[in-house]
DODOPA-118756 format. One record per residue (C-alpha): x, y, z; residue in three letters. Coordinates in steps of 0.1 Angstrom, whole numbers, plus 2048, in hexadecimal, padded with zeros to 3 digits. Layout:
! residues N
{node {X,Y,Z},ala},
...
This chain:
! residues 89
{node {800,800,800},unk},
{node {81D,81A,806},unk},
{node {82D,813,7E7},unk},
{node {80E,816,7CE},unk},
{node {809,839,7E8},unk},
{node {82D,845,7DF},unk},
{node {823,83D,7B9},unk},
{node {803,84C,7B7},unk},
{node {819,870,7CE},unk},
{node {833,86D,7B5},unk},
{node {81A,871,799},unk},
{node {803,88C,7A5},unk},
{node {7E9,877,7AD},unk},
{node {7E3,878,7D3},unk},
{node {7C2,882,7CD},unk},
{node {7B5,867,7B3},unk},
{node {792,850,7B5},unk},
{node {798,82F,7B7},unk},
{node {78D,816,798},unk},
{node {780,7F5,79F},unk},
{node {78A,7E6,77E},unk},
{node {7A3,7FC,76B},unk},
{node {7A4,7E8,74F},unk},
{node {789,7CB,74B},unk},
{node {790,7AA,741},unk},
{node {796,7A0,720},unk},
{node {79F,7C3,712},unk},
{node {7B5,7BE,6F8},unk},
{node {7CB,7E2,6F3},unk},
{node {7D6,7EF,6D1},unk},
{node {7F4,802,6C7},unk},
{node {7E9,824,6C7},unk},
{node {7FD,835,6A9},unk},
{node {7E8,857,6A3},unk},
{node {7F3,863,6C9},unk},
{node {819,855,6D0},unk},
{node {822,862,6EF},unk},
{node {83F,87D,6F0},unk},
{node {85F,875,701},unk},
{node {858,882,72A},unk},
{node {836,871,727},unk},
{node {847,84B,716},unk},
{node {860,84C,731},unk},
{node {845,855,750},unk},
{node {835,838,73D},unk},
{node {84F,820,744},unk},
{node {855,829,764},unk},
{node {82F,823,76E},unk},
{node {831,805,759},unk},
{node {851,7F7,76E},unk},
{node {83E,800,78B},unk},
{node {81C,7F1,789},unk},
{node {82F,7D0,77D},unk},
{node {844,7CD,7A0},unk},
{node {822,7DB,7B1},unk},
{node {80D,7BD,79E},unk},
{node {829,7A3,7A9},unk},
{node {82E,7AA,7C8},unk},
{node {80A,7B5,7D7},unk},
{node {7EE,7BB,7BE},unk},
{node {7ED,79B,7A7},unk},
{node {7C7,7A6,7A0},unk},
{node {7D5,7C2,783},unk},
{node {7F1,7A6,776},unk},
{node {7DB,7A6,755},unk},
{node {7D5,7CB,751},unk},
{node {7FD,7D2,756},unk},
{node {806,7B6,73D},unk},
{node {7EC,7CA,725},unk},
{node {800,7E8,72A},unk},
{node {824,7DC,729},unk},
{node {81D,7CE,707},unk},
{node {821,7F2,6F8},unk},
{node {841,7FD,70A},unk},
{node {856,805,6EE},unk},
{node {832,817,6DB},unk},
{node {81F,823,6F7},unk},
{node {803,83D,6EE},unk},
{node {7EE,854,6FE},unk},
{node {7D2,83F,704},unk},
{node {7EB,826,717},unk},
{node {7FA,83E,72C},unk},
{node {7D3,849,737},unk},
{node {7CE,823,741},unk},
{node {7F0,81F,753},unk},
{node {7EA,83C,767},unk},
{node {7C6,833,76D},unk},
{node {7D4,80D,778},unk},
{node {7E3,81E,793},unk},
């Protein structure tokens, strides 16, 4: 619980609403190519990603599948994935 708290204060989201299901299952993402992320945003992106996968190892194996959704576009990630990552957490 502290490390998903220092996650969501590193972020700026302290504030947030909880989800119950961020990403339901048997969504199946697509590359998104008409809204690449720019550089700061791909790298936040991979540090959230890096982050939610020790988070869904260690504690919360309920989000496994919606993190292996996400981590499929790590070298491509677009817009819409960064909005799910950040809403995963």
């Amino acid at each position: 619980m502290i490390y998903t708290k220092k996650l969501l204060k590193w972020l700026k989201m302290d504030n947030c609403n909880p989800v119950k299901l961020p990403i339901p299952i048997g969504t199946v993402l697509k590359p998104d190519i008409e809204s690449p992320l720019k550089y700061n945003n791909a790298t936040v992106y991979l540090q959230i990603i890096g982050s939610i996968i020790y988070l869904s190892n260690c504690t919360r194996p309920d989000i496994s599948y919606a993190v292996s959704q996400l981590a499929r576009f790590i070298a491509a990630p677009g817009e819409s994935h960064y909005h799910l990552s950040k809403q995963l957490l």
